[in-house]
C-alpha positions in Angstrom: 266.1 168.8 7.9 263.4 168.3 10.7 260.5 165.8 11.2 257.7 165.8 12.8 257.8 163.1 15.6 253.7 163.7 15.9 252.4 160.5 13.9 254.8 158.5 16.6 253.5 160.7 19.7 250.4 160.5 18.9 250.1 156.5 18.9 252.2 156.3 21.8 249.4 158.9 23.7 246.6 156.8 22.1 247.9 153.2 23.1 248.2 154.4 26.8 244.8 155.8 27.1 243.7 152.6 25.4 244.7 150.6 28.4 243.3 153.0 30.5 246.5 153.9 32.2 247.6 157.8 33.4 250.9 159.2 32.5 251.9 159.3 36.2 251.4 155.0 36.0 253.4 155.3 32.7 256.1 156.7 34.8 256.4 154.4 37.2 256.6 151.8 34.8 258.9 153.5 32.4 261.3 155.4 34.8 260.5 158.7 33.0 259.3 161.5 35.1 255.6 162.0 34.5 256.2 165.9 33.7 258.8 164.4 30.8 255.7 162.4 29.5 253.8 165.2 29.5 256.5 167.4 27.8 256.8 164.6 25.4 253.1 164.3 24.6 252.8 167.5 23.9 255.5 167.9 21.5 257.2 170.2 23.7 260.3 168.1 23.8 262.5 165.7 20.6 261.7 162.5 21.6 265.2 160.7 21.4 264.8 157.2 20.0 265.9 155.1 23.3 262.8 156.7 25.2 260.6 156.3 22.1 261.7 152.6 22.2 261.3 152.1 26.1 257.2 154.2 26.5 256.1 152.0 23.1 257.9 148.8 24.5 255.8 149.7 27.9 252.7 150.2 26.1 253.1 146.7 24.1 253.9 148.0 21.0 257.3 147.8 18.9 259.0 149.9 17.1 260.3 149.0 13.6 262.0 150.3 10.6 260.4 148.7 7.3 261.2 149.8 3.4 259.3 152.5 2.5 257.7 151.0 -0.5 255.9 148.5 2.1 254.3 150.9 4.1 251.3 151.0 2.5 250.9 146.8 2.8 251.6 147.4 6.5 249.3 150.3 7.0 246.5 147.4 5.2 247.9 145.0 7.7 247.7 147.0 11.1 244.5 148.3 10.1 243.3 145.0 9.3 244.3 143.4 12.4 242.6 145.9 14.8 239.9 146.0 13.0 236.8 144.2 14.8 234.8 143.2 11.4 235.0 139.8 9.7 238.2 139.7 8.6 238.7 139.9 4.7 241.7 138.8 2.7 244.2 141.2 1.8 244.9 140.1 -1.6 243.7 137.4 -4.0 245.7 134.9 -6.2 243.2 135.1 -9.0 239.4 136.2 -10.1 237.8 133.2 -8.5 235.6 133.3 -5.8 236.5 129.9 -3.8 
């Protein structure tokens, strides 16, 4: 059974051109030869899960396994947390508005 790796790829390609950084810096940080970036980036390659670990540990980000029932309440959460508007509860205790 195969699985895309794209959802992952694609964060890790967005993070790094967040900060601004080229693949070829990304390599000298990481040890991983910018053409292997590139190979990865572009789904050309299976990203094995120690390099997955070390480009998103690089980029500031972590990787973690959660139940699968709770990632919808994370989805809610990371989207919540980048977002730049006032920030809104996520949930309320009852129907008052205190």
């Amino acid at each position: 059974m195969k699985h895309s790796v794209e959802p992952l790829v694609d964060v890790l390609k967005a993070a790094r051109h967040d900060q601004a950084q080229s693949q070829r810096a990304l390599s000298e940080q990481t040890g991983i030869p910018q053409s292997r970036l590139s190979l990865i980036e572009n789904g050309a390659v299976d990203l094995r899960v120690s390099t997955l670990l070390q480009i998103a540990r690089s980029l500031e980000l972590e990787v973690m396994l959660v139940p699968r029932r709770t990632v919808p309440l994370v989805h809610a959460i990371t989207r919540e947390a980048g977002s730049t508007a006032e920030q809104q509860p996520l949930y309320r205790l009852d129907d008052r508005d205190d």
